[in-house]
Structures are given as structure tokens and as C-alpha cells.
C-alpha positions in Angstrom: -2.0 -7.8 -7.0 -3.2 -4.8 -5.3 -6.0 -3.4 -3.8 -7.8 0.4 -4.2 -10.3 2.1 -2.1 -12.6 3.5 -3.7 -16.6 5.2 -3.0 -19.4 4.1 -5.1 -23.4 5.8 -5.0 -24.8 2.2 -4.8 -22.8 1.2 -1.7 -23.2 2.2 1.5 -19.5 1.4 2.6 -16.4 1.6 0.4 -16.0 -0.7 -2.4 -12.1 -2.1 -3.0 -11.2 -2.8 -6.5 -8.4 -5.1 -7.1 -5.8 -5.0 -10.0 -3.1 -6.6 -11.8 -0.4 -4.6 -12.4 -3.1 -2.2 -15.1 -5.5 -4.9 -15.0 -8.6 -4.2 -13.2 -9.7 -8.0 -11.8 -12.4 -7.2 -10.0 -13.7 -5.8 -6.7 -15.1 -6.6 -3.1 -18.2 -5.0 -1.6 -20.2 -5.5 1.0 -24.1 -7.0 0.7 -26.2 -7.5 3.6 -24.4 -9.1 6.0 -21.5 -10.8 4.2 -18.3 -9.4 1.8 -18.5 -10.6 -1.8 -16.1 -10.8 -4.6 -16.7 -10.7 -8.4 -13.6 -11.9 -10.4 -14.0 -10.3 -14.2 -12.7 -12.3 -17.3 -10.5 -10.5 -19.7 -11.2 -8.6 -22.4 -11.6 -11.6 -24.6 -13.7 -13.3 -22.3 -11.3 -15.6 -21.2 -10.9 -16.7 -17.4 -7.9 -15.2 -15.2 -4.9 -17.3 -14.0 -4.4 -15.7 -10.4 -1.9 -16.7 -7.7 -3.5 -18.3 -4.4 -1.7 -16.9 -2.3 -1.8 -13.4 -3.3 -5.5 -13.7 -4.4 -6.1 -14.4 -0.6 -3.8 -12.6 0.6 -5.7 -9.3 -0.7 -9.0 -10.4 -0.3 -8.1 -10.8 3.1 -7.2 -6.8 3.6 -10.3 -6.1 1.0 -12.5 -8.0 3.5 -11.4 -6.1 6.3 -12.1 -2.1 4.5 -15.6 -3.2 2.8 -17.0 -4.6 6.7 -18.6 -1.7 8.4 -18.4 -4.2 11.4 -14.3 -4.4 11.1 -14.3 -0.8 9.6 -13.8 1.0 12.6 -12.8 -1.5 15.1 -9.7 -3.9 13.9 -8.8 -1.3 11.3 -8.1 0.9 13.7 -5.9 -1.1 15.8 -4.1 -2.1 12.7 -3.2 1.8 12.1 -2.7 2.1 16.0 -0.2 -0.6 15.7 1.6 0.8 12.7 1.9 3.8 14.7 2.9 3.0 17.6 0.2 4.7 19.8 -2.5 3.5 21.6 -2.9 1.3 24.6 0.1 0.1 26.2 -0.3 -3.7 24.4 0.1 -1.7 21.6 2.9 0.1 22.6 4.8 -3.4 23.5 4.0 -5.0 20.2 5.2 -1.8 18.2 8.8 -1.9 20.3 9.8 -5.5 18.8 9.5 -3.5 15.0 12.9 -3.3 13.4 14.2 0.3 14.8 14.8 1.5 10.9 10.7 1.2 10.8 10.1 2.6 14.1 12.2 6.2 12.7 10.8 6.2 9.2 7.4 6.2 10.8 8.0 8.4 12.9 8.8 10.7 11.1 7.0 10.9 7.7 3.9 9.5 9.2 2.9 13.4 9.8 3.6 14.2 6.5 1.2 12.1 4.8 -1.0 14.2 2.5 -4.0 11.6 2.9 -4.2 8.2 5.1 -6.8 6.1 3.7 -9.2 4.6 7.0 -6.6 1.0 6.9 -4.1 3.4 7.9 -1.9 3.4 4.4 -0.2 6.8 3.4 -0.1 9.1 0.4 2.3 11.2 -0.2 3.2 14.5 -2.2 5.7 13.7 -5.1 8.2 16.2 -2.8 7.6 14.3 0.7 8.1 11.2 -1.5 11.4 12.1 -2.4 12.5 12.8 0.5 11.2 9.5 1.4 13.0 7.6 -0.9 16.1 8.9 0.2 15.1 8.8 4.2 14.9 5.1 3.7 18.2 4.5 1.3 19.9 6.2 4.8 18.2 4.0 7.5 19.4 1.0 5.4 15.5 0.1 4.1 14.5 -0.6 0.5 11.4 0.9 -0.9 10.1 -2.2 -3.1 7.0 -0.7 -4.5 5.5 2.6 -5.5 2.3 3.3 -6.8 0.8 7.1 -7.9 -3.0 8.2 -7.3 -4.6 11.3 -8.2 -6.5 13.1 -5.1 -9.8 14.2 -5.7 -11.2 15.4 -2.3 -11.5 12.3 -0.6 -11.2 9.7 -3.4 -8.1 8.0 -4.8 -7.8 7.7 -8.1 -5.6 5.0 -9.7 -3.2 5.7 -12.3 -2.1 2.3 -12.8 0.8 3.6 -15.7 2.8 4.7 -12.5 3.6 2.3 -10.8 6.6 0.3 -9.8 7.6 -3.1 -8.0 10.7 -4.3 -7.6 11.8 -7.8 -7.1 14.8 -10.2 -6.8 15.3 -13.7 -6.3 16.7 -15.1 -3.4 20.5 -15.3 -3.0 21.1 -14.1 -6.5 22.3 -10.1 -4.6 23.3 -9.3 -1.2 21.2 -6.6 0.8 23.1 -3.8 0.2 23.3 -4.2 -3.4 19.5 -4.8 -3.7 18.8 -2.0 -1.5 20.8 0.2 -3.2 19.7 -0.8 -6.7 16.0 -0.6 -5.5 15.9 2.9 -4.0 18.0 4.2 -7.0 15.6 2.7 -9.4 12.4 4.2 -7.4 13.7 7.4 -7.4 14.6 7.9 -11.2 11.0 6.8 -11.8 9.5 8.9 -9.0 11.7 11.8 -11.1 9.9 11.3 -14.1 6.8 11.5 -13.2 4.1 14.0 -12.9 4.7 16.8 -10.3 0.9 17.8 -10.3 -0.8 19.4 -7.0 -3.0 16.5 -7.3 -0.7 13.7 -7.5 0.2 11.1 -4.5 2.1 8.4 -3.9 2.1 5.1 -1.6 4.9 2.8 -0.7 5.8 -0.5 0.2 9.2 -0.8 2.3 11.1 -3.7 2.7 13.6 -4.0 5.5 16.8 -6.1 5.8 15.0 -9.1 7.4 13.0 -9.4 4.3 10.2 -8.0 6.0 7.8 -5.7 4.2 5.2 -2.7 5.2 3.0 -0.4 3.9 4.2 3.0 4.7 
């Protein structure tokens, strides 16, 4: 699953919707003094099958954008964190990231065409090609890519570009996968639209099987 920010008139603070590969599930808003959830059935009314894990796993990160309480306070020591700027706490925890994260943060981090307010980046469809390639060199493996369209400040979802990639354990070493995965994101990143308007976000995975959000 995955998660989109979005603005609505009828809400004060931003509204997440959640979808399923092009399957919009539902979203998470905020009402009063509590974040709420409304799961959609399908379109023929039937109820949706949804992992546990990942269900909670997003609602978690959903919870977090919609509270205006969380908004500006742990949301901005998550991005702080992901930085690596900050207080010197922060500074400590960001040395013990794997030293291929620290230099592919450093430097495409500036080059982010939008950051959404949890700190994830969007990127042009030039930046993320260099990207790609930036992280096939610092032995990293860009495991999912999603494209937006960039209307002033909204996000717009195009849900027909996207791409994950995944691979059972044990069945290919790391540098096969990584290899395979990077080539595979960039022959879709070349075929898709090279419109002004047109971003992209990834998810890296590094050799430790550890994954970000760039």
C-alpha cells in the first residue's frame, strides 16, 4: 500500500488517501480531536482483503500527516533525522545510517523539486535519472518508484506509473538484485512522460535490507 497527501476544501489539515497499487482504499483525516479512517469496498461492493501489517503500517505514517498536533512537531524531527541536521542527538543518530545513505542524501536532497511536510522528495524525471544511477554506484537499489503530477502545491497521483520491485529471500544475491532492480527502474523511468510537470519519489533499499524514502 501506499499513502498520498493530498488538500481538500472540507478539511482544515491535509487528508492522506491510501491506495493499492491503482486502487484507491480509502483515506485518513482528521475530526475534532482524533484521526479517522474510512476503508471503501470495491467497485462491486464487495469488502477488501488488506494485509495487517502494511494496513498499520501506513495508517501509522497517515496518522502522523493528518494530526495538526504531530504536524509540525515529530514530523519535523523525522525530516531532521533523514537529513542529518538538527540538534546534536540528531546528528549522533544520523552517523549510525549506512554511509551509502548518508552520500545519496546528501547530495540529491537539494535537488528535490518539492518535499512534501513528512519530509519525502519529488523529483524531476532528469534529477531522477541521475538518481537512479547515483545509487546503482553507491551499491543501493531503488525498489520502488512512483510519478505525480505538480500542481502548485498539490501532488497529483498517477497511479499507471508506478513501479515496485520485489524478490524473495535467498532466491538472488545482492548484487544481482541490485543490479536487476536499478536496471529495471530506469528502463521504466525512460518511458515515461518527460512533462515540466511530472515528479517522481523513491524508495531505496540498501544492502542490509533496509529501506528509505528518499
Amino acid at each position: 500500500m501506499r499513502i498520498v497527501e493530498t488538500e481538500r476544501e472540507e478539511f482544515d489539515e491535509p487528508v492522506v488517501e491510501l491506495w493499492r497499487d491503482d486502487e484507491f482504499v480509502g483515506m485518513v483525516f482528521w475530526d475534532d480531536d482524533t484521526a479517522i479512517v474510512q476503508i471503501y469496498v470495491d467497485e462491486d461492493g464487495d469488502v477488501k482483503d488488506i494485509d495487517a501489517r502494511d494496513l498499520i503500517r501506513v495508517l501509522d505514517i497517515a496518522e502522523q500527516i493528518v494530526s495538526p498536533i504531530e504536524h509540525d512537531e515529530a514530523l519535523a524531527g523525522l525530516r531532521a533525522e533523514l537529513q542529518g541536521v538538527g540538534e546534536d542527538e540528531e546528528d549522533e543518530e544520523w552517523g549510525d545510517e549506512h554511509p551509502s545513505t548518508v552520500a545519496l542524501v546528501d547530495e540529491f536532497d537539494p535537488q528535490a523539486t518539492h518535499r512534501s511536510e513528512d519530509g519525502e522528495g519529488f523529483f524531476s524525471k532528469t534529477i531522477a535519472t541521475e538518481f537512479v544511477t547515483r545509487c546503482d554506484q553507491l551499491d543501493l537499489a531503488v525498489v520502488e518508484m512512483e510519478a505525480f503530477d505538480l500542481e502548485g502545491e498539490s501532488l497529483i497521483p498517477r497511479p499507471n506509473l508506478s513501479l515496485t520491485i520485489r524478490v524473495e529471500d535467498g532466491t538472488i544475491d545482492w548484487d544481482g538484485f541490485r543490479a536487476a532492480a536499478n536496471v529495471r527502474v530506469a528502463d521504466a523511468l525512460a518511458d515515461w512522460p518527460s512533462r515540466a510537470t511530472l515528479v517522481i519519489s523513491f524508495v531505496v533499499q540498501q544492502p542490509d535490507g533496509e529501506t528509505f524514502v528518499a
